[in-house]
C-alpha positions as CSV (number, residue, x, y, z in Angstrom):
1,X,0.0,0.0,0.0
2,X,2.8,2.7,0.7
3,X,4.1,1.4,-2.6
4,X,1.6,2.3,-4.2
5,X,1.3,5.5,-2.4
6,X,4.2,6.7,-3.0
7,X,3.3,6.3,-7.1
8,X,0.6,8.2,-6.3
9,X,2.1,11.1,-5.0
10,X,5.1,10.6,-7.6
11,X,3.2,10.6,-10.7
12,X,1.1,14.2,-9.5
13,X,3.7,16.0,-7.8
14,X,6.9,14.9,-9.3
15,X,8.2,18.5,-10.4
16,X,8.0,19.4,-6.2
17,X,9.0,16.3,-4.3
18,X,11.5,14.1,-5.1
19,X,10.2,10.6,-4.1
20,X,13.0,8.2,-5.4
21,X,14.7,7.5,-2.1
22,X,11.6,7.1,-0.1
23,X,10.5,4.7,-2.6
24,X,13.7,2.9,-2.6
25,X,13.7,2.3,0.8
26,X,9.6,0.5,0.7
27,X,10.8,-1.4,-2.1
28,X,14.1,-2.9,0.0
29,X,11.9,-3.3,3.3
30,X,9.2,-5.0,1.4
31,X,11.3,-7.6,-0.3
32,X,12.7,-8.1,3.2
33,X,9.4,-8.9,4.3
34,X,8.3,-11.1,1.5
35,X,11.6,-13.1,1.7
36,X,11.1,-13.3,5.8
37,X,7.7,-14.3,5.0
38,X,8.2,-16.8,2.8
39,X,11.1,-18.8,4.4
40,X,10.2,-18.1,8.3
41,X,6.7,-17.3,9.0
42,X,4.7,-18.5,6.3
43,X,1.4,-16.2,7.1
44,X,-1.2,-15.4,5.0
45,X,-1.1,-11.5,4.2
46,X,-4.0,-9.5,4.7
47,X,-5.7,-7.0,2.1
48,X,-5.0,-3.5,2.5
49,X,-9.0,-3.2,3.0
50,X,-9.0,-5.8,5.8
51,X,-6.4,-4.1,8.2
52,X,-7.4,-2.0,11.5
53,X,-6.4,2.0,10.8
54,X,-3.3,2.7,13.1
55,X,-4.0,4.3,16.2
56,X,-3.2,7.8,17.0
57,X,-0.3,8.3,19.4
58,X,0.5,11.0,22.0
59,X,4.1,12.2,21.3
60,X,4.5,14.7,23.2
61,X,3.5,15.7,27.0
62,X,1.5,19.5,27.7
63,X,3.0,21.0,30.5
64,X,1.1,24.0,32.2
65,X,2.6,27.4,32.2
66,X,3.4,28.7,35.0
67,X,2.5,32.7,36.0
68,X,5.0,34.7,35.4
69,X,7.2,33.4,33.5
70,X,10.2,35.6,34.0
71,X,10.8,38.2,37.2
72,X,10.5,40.6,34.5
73,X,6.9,40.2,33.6
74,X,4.4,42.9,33.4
């Protein structure tokens, strides 16, 4: 899917980003998978349409601002 993504974004926006390394690197870590897959693991891959969305994540931690913030505040 981010193979096919990445053609996508290639074929209508290829005179502003530059999408040959990025697509390079899905195509190395794919064939890494497939190969993993079919020696190791043997599972049965899933359609694209099938998968759970990925969850959002919390990267960073709010901390409350503390009043005043300098001893020159006015």
């Amino acid at each position: 899917h981010a193979s096919d993504s990445v053609k996508t974004v290639a074929s209508r926006y290829d005179e502003y980003i530059n999408v040959k390394d990025l697509s390079d690197k899905i195509a190395r870590a794919l064939t890494a998978a497939k190969k993993d897959n079919d020696f190791i693991y043997h599972d049965r891959v899933p359609d694209v349409k099938d998968l759970e969305p990925v969850g959002k994540a919390t990267l960073v931690k709010s901390t409350p601002v503390s009043h005043p913030m300098s001893q020159k505040y006015t």
